[in-house]
C-alpha positions as CSV (number, residue, x, y, z in Angstrom):
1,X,-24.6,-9.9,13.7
2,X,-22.9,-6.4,14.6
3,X,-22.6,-4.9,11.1
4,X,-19.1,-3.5,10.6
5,X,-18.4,0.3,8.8
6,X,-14.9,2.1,6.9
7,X,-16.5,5.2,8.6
8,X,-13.8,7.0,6.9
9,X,-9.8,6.8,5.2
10,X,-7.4,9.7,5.5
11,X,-3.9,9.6,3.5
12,X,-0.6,10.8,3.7
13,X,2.4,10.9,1.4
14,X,5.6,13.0,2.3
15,X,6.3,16.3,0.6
16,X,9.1,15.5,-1.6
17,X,7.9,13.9,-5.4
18,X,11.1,11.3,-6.0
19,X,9.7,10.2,-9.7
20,X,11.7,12.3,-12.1
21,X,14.2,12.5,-10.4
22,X,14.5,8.8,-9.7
23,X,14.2,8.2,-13.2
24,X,17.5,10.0,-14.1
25,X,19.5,8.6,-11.2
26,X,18.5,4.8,-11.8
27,X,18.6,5.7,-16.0
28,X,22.8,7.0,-14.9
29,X,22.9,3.8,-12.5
30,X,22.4,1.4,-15.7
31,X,26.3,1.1,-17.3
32,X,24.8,-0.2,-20.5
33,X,23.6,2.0,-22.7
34,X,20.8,-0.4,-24.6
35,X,19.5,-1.2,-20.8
36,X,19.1,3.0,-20.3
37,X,17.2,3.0,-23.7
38,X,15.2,-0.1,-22.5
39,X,14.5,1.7,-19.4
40,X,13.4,4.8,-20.7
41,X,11.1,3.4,-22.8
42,X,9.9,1.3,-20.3
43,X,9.4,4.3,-17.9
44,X,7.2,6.2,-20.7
45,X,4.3,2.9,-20.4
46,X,4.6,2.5,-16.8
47,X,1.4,5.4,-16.5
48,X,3.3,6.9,-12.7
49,X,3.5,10.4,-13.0
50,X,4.4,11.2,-9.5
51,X,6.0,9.3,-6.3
52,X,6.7,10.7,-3.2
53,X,9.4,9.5,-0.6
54,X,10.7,10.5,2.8
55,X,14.2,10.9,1.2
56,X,14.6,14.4,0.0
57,X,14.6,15.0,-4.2
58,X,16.8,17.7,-4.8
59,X,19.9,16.8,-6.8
60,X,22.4,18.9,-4.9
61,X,24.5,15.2,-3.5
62,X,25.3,18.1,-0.6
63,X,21.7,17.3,1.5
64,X,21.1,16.7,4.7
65,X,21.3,13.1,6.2
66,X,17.9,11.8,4.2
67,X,18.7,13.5,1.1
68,X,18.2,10.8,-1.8
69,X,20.9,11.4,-3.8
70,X,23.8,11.3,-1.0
71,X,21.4,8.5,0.9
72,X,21.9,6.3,-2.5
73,X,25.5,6.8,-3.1
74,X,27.4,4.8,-5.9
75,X,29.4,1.9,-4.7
76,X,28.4,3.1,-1.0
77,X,25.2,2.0,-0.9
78,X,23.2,1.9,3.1
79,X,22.8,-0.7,5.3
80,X,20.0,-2.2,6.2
81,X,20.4,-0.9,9.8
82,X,21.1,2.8,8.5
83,X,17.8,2.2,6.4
84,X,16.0,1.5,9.5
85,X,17.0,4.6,11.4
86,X,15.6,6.7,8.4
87,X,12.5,4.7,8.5
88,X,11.9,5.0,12.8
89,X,13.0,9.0,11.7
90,X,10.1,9.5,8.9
91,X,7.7,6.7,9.6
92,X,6.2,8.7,12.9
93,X,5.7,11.7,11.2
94,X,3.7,10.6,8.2
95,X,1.4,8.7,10.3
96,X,0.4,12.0,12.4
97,X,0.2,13.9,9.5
98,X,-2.6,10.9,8.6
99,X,-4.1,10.9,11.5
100,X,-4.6,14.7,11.6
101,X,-6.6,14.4,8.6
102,X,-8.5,11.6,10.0
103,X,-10.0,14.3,12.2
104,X,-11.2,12.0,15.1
105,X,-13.5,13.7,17.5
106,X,-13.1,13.6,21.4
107,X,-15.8,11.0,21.3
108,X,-14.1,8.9,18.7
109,X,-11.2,9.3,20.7
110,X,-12.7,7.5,23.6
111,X,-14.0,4.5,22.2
112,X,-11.0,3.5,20.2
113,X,-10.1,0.2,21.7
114,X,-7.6,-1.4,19.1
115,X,-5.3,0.1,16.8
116,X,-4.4,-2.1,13.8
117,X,-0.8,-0.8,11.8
118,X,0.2,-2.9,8.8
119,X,3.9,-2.1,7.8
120,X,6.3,-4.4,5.8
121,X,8.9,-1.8,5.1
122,X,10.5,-1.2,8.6
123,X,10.3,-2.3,12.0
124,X,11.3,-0.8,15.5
125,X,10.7,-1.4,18.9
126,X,8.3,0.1,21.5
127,X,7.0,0.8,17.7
128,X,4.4,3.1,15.5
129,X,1.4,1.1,17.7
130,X,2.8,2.8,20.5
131,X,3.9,5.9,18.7
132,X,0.0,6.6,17.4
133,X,-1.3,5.6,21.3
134,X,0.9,8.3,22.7
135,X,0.0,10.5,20.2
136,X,-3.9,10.4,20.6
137,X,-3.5,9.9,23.8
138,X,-5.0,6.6,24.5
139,X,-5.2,4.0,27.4
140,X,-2.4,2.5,27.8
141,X,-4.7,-1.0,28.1
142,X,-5.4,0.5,24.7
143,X,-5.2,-3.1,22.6
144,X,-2.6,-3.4,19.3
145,X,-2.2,-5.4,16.6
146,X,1.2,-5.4,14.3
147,X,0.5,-7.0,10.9
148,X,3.8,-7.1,9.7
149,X,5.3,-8.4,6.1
150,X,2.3,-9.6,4.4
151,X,3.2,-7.1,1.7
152,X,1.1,-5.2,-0.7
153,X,-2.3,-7.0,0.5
154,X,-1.9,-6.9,4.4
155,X,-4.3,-3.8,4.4
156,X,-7.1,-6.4,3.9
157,X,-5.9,-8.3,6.0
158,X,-5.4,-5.2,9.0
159,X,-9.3,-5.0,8.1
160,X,-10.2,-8.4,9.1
161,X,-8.3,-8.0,12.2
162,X,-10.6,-4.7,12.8
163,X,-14.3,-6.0,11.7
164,X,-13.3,-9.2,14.1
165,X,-13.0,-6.7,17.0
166,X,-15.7,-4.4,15.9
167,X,-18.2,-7.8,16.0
168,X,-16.8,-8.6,19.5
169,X,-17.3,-5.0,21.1
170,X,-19.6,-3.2,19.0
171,X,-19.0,-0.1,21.2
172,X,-15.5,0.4,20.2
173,X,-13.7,1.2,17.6
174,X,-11.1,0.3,15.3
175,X,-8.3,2.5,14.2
176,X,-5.7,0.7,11.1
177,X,-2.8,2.4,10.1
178,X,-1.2,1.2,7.1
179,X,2.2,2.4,6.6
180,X,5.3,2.1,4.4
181,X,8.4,3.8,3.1
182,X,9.0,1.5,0.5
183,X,11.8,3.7,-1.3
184,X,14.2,2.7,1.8
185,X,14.8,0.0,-0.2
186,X,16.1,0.5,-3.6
187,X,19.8,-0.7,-3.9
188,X,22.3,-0.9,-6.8
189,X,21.8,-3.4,-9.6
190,X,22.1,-3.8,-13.0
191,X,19.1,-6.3,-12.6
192,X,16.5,-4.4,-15.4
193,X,13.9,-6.6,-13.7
194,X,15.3,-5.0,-10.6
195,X,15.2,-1.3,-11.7
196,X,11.8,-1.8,-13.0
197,X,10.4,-3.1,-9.3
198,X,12.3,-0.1,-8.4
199,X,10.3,2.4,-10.6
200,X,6.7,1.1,-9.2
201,X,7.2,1.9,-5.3
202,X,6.8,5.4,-3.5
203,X,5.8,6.1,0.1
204,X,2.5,6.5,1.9
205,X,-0.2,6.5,4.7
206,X,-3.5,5.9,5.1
207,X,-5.5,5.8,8.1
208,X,-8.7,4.3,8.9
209,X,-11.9,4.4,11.2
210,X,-13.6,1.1,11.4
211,X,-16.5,1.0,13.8
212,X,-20.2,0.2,14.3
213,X,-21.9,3.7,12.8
214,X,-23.5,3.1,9.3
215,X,-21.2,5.1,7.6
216,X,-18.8,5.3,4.8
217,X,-18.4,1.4,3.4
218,X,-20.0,-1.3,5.2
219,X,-18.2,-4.4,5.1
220,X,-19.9,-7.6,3.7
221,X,-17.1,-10.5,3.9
222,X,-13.8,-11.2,3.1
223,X,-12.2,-14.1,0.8
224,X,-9.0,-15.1,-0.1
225,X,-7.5,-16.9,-3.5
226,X,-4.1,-18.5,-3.4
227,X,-2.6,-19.2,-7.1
228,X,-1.3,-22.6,-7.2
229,X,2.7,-23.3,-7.7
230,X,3.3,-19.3,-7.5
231,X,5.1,-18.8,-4.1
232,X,8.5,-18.1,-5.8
233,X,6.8,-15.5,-8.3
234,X,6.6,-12.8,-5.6
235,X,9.3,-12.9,-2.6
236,X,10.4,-10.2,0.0
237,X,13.3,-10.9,2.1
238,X,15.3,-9.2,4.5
239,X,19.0,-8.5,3.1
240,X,22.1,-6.7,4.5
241,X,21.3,-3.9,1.9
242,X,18.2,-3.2,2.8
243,X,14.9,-5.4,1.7
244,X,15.0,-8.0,-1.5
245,X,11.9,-7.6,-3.4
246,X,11.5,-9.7,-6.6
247,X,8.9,-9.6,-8.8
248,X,8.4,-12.2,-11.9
249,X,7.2,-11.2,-15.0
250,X,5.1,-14.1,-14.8
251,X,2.6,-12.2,-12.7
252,X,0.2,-10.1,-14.7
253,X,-0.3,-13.1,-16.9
254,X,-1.4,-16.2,-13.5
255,X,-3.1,-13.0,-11.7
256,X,-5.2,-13.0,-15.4
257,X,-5.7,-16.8,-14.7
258,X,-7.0,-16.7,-11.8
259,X,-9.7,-13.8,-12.3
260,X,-10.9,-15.6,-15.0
261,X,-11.4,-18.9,-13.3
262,X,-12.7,-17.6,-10.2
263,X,-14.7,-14.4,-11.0
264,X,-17.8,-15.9,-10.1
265,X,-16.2,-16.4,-6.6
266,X,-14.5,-13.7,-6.5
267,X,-17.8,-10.9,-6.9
268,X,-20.1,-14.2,-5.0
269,X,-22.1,-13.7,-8.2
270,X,-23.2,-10.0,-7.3
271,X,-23.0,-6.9,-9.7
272,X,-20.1,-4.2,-8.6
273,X,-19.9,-1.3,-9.6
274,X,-17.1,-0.4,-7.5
275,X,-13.7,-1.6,-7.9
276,X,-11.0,-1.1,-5.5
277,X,-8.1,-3.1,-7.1
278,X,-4.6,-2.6,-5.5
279,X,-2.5,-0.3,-8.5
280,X,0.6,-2.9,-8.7
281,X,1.3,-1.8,-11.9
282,X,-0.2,-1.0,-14.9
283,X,0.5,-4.5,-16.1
284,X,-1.7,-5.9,-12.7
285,X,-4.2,-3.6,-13.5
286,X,-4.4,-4.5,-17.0
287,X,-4.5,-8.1,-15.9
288,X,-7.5,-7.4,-13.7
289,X,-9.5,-5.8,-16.2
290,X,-9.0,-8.5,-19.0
291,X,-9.4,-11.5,-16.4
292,X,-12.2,-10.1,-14.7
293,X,-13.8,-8.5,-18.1
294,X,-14.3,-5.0,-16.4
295,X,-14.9,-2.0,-18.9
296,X,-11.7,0.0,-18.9
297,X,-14.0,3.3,-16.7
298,X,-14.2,0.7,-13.9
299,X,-10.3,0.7,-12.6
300,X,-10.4,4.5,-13.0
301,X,-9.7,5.5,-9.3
302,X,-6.9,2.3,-8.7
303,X,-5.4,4.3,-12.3
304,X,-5.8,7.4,-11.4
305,X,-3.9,6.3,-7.9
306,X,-0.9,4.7,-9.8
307,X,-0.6,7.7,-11.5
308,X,-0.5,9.7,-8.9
309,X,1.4,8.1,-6.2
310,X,2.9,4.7,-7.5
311,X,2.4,1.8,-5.8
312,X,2.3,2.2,-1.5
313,X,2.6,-1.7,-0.9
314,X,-0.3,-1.9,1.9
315,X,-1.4,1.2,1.7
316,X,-2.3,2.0,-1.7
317,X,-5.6,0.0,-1.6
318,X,-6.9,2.5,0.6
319,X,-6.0,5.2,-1.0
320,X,-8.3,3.5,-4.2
321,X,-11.0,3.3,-1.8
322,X,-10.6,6.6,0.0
323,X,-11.1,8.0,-3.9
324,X,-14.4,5.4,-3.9
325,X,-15.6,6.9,-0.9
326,X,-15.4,10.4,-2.3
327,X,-17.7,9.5,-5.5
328,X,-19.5,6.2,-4.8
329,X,-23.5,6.9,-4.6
330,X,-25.6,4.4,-1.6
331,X,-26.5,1.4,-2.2
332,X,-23.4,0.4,-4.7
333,X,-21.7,-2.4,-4.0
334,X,-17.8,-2.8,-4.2
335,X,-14.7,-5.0,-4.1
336,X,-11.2,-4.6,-3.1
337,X,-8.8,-6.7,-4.2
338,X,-5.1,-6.8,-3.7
339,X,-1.8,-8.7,-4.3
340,X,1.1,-10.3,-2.6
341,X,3.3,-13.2,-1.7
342,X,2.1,-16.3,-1.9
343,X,1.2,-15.5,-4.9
344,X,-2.4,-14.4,-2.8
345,X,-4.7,-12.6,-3.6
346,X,-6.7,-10.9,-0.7
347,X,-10.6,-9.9,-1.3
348,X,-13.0,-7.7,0.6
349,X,-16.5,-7.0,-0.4
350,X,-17.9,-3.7,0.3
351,X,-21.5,-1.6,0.0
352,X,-21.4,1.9,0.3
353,X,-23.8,3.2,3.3
């Protein structure tokens, strides 16, 4: 069987950090004054640091048409259609600026035969699979795959789609492009469950080489846990104001559950010493770690990514493993994990090269 490679991951975020000033515009947004306290505190434990968007930052309400703070105006909040012609605006150019630091060769070039783009924060059509062909200059025969509102794990699942190519033509190569602009979607609510949801997302790209060459992460198998009687703890649904996300509470605590009653399952009874966990929030991460029994050094790079960027939906998981790549020594093996709908938990299990 055609072993399968992450030969390497590239990321992206937009220039403009939305996290402070985010902070005061939803803390104003709140009309109660106890909720603003609540909030505050709430923002002090969250461990995010910095979030980037494609919606400018500065505070001047006087911006151009993707300037956050006329884009989220009070009482005149955008459609869903006007949030959809930001997002077919700034989703091309965050991908190139990926791909540029992907730094395929000529040769790699030539022998990419599928490109794989994972997106659940806007859709347009001809789309970013034809945007990145064009752009590299591909065959038009050139195959692509859309893997489209599967959420925060769909990255995993944009890697299945790859190795399953890879094993078929083991000449070629697989490009996957996980993108989102998740802050297209914040809307006006008093909701502190809401605001919270609000506080985790940001905006980012990753993009990724998966081929045949024994290099980077080699790919060992894939698995996949759903958590019984959850489907209503984590929903995403189209709305006239952009995209409903809701988020339970109960999550941390049935994502703890399950770790514990599957570990064994979830590692297929081998050692890891690298952990790729999807940076949902600190509350996922602390979930992880206490299910799964992990010393608190081995979620450092999904931390250190939360803190950093926030949480990228389905492309935060390979930022955490783009970080991996940088460190990991040979020989160590890995898992990813990451969270979504369902309430599913998506696995992949890894060895470094």
């Amino acid at each position: 069987m055609t072993g399968v490679f992450i030969e390497r991951i590239a990321t992206a975020v937009p220039e403009h950090d939305i996290h402070e000033p985010f902070v005061r515009f939803a803390a104003d947004m709140l009309c109660d004054p106890r909720a603003r306290a609540i909030f505050q505190r709430l923002v002090a434990k969250s461990d995010i640091r910095r979030r980037f968007s494609c919606l400018q930052a500065e505070e001047s309400r006087c911006g151009g048409p993707t300037d956050a703070f006329s884009f989220y105006a009070s009482g005149n909040f955008p459609s869903t259609a006007r949030r959809m012609e930001v997002f077919e605006r700034c989703a091309p150019p965050l991908v190139y600026k990926a791909l540029d630091r992907l730094a395929l060769t000529a040769a790699e070039r030539s022998r990419i035969g599928h490109i794989i783009v994972s997106c659940c924060t806007g859709f347009y059509a001809p789309g970013l699979d034809l945007e990145i062909s064009d752009y590299l200059g591909l065959p038009h025969a050139t195959e692509r795959t859309i893997v489209g509102f599967m959420g925060c794990y769909a990255a995993i699942n944009a890697l299945k789609v790859a190795r399953h190519f890879v094993r078929s033509e083991p000449d070629a190569k697989a490009l996957v492009v996980n993108l989102e602009l998740c802050t297209l979607h914040f809307h006006e609510t008093q909701d502190m469950g809401e605001v919270l949801a609000f506080l985790l997302f940001a905006d980012g790209c990753a993009a990724s080489l998966v081929g045949a060459t024994p290099a980077g992460f080699a790919i060992d198998g894939f698995d996949a846990l759903r958590l019984e009687n959850s489907s209503d703890l984590i929903t995403w649904r189209i709305g006239d104001m952009g995209f409903d996300m809701f988020l339970s509470t109960h999550v941390p605590g049935q994502i703890a559950k399950a770790m514990r009653e599957n570990s064994a399952a979830i590692t297929s009874n081998r050692p890891m010493e690298l952990w790729a966990v999807h940076p949902g929030g600190r509350a996922i991460l602390d979930a992880v770690e206490d299910g799964l029994a992990l010393a608190p050094e081995a979620l450092r790079a999904s931390r250190c990514v939360l803190s950093s960027f926030g949480n990228m939906s389905s492309a935060t998981v390979m930022f955490v493993l783009q970080r991996l790549m940088r460190e990991a020594a040979t020989g160590q093996h890995g898992c990813a994990i990451s969270f979504g709908p369902g309430v599913t938990t998506e696995i992949m299990r890894f060895h470094v090269a």
